[in-house]
C-alpha positions in Angstrom: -93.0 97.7 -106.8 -90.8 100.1 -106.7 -88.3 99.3 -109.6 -91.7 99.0 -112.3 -92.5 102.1 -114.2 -95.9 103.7 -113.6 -98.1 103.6 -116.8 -100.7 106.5 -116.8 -103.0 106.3 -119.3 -104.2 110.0 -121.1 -106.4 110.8 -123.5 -106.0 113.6 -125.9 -108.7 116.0 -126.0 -110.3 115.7 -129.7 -110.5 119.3 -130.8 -107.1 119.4 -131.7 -108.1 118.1 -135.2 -111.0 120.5 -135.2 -108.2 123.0 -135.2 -107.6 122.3 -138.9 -110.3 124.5 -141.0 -111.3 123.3 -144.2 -111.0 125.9 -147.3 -113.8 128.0 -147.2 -114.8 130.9 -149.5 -113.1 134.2 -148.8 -113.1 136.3 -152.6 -115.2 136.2 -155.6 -115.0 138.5 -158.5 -116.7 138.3 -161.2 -114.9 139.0 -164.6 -117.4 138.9 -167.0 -121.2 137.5 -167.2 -119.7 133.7 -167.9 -116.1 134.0 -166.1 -115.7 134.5 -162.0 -112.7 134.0 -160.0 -112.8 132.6 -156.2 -109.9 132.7 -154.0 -110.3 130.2 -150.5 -108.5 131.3 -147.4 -104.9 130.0 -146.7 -103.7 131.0 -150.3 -100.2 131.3 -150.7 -99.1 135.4 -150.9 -97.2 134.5 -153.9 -100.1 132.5 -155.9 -102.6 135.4 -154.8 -100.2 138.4 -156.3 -100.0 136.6 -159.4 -103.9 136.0 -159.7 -104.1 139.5 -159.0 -101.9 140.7 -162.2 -103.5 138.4 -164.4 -107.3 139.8 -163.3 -106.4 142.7 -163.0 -104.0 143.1 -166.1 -104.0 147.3 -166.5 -102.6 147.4 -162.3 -98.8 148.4 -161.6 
């Protein structure tokens, strides 16, 4: 008995893939009666700077 491996059986606790959020809503502006913008969380820095200077096209 001693030479055989013991096999321990876990189980992995399911809210590990409730960790992962799905995109939710975090920014809406509204350009113009017929034209809005919305921006979900976990956008990229570099995809929300440029969204930002096209919107807002008179900013420095």
């Amino acid at each position: 008995m001693a030479d055989k491996p013991e096999i321990v059986q876990i189980k992995m606790d399911k809210t590990l893939h409730s960790q992962i959020q799905a995109p939710t809503k975090a920014l809406q502006i509204k350009i113009d009666s017929n034209k809005s913008v919305v921006v979900y969380n976990h956008i990229q820095g570099y995809i929300l700077e440029a969204l930002m200077k096209a919107v807002f096209t008179d900013a420095h």
